[in-house]
N, C-alpha and C positions, 0 to 999 in steps of 0.2 A: 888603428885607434878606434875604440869602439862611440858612437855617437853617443850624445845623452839625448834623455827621452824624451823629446821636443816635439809639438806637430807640424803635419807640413803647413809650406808657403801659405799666407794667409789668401782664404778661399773670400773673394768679397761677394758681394751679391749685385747688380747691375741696376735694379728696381725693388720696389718696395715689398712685389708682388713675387713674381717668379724670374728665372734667369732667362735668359734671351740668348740662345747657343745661335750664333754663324755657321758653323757646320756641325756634319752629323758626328755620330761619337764615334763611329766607324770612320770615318772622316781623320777626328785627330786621334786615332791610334796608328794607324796608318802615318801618318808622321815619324810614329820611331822607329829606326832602321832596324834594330833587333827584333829578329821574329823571336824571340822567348819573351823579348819585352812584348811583343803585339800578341803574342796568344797569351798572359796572363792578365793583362789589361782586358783581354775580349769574353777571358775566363766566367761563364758561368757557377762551376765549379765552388769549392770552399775554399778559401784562398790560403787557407793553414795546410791544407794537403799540397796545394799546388809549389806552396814555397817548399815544402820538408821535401817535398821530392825532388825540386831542384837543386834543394841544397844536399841532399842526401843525408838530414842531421832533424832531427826534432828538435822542437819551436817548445818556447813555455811564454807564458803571460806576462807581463807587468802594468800593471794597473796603474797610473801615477793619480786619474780622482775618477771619483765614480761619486754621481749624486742626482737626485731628481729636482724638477724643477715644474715649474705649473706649465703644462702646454702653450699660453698666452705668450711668455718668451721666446718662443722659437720664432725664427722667422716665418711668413704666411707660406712660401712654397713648401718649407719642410712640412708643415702642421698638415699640409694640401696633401702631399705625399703619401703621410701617414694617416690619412683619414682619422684625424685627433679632434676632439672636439674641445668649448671653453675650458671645461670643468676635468679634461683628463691630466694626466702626471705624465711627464717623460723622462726617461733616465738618458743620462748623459757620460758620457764613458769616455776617458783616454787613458789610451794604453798603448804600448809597444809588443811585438811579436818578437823574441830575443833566443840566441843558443847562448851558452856560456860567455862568449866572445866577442858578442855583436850584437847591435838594435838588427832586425831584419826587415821591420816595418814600423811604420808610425800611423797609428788609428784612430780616428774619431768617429763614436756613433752616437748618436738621435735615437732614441727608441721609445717606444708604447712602456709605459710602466709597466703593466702590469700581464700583458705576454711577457715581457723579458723577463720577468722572476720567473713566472711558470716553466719556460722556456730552456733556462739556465742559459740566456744572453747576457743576467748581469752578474753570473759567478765570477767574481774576482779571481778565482785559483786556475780559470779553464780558459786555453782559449777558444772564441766561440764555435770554429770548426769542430772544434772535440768534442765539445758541451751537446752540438746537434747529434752527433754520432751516437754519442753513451746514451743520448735521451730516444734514439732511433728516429728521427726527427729529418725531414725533407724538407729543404729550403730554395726556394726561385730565387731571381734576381734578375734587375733591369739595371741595366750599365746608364748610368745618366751621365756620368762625363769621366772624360779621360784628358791630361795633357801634364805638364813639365811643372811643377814645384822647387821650391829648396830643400835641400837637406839642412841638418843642422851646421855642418861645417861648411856651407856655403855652395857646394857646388847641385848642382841641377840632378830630380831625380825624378821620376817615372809618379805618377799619383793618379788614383780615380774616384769617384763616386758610384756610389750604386743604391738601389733600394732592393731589399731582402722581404719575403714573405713567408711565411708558413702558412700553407694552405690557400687560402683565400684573403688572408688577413695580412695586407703590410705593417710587417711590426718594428724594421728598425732603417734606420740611411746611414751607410757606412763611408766613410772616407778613409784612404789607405794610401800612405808614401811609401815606396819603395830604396831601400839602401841600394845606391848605384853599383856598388860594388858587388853587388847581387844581381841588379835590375838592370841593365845596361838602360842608360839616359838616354843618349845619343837621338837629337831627332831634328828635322827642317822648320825651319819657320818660315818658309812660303806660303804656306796658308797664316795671316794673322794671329797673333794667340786670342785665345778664349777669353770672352768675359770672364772676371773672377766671379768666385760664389761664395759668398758671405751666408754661410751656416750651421751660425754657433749662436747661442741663446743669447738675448740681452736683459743681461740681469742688472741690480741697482744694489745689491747689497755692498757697500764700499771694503767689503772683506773678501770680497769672492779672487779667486787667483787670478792672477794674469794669464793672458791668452799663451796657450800654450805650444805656439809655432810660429815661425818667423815669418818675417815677410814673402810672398813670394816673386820670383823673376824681373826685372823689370825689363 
């Protein structure tokens, strides 16, 4: 059964300011016992390549909102991350990675407005691995966390965060759940779980959608 397009486990934030990690991120990826799960979690790499090739199938997009929003919403670590200022726009993005058959992944990014048009981060038809390719476009990445979310049907799935650059310039923070059925979950909770991270905008429009992922683990 293919999941519906839901985000992961809700990511809470621990303080007002920035997250407060207990261990390193190396730390809890090493927790899940699958080395395919531990080297796509530690993946520098674009994460649209790394899944098509494990699946041996290409991926396409689904967009379920894409919208901007005034920097001042996000929370202060994202804004920190992305070296945003009062007055900049962020685009906010969820979507799934999907083959005919199946969600592959469930994504949420934070991004610079106005890299991300340039960019083709906020094409709705691409997903963003492909977008950097066609655009011949080189991307970094800092793993800022890794550990165990929900999926949508409940059972436990592989998820990370990361911050993306082009160039010099941090332009977007990506969060990514993994279909277990892909992803293998499977991991120890000898080490404490992680603070949650709470990093999704807080808006006040009484119209705006509901959070688009369920709770995570308890």
């Amino acid at each position: 059964m293919t999941a519906a397009c839901s985000g992961p486990g809700s990511l809470g934030e621990p303080s007002p300011s920035e997250p407060v990690f207990r261990t390193t991120t190396a730390t809890q990826i090493q927790r899940f016992h699958d080395p395919t799960t531990r080297a796509l979690l530690a993946s520098e790499g674009l994460t649209t390549l790394a899944l098509e090739h494990l699946l041996a199938d290409a991926l396409s997009v689904r967009v379920v909102h894409q919208d901007e929003v005034a920097a001042r919403a996000l929370p202060e670590f994202i804004a920190g991350v992305l070296a945003l200022n009062a007055a900049d726009r962020a685009l906010i993005r969820r979507s799934c990675l999907v083959t005919p058959d199946r969600t592959v992944s469930i994504n949420y990014v934070a991004a610079v407005a106005q890299p991300a048009q340039a960019s083709g981060l906020a094409d709705p038809r691409t997903p963003i691995g492909h977008g950097l390719i066609t655009r011949g476009l080189s991307q970094r990445r800092r793993i800022m966390w890794a550990g165990a979310r929900t999926w949508p049907d409940g059972r436990a799935c592989a998820a990370r965060a990361y911050v993306m650059s082009l160039g010099d310039r941090p332009v977007c923070w990506i969060r990514e759940a993994f279909n277990p059925d892909v992803v293998p979950a499977q991991h120890t909770m000898a080490v404490p779980p992680e603070p949650e991270l709470r990093d999704e905008p807080t808006l006040r429009s009484p119209n705006r959608p509901p959070p688009s992922h369920p709770p995570g683990p308890r």
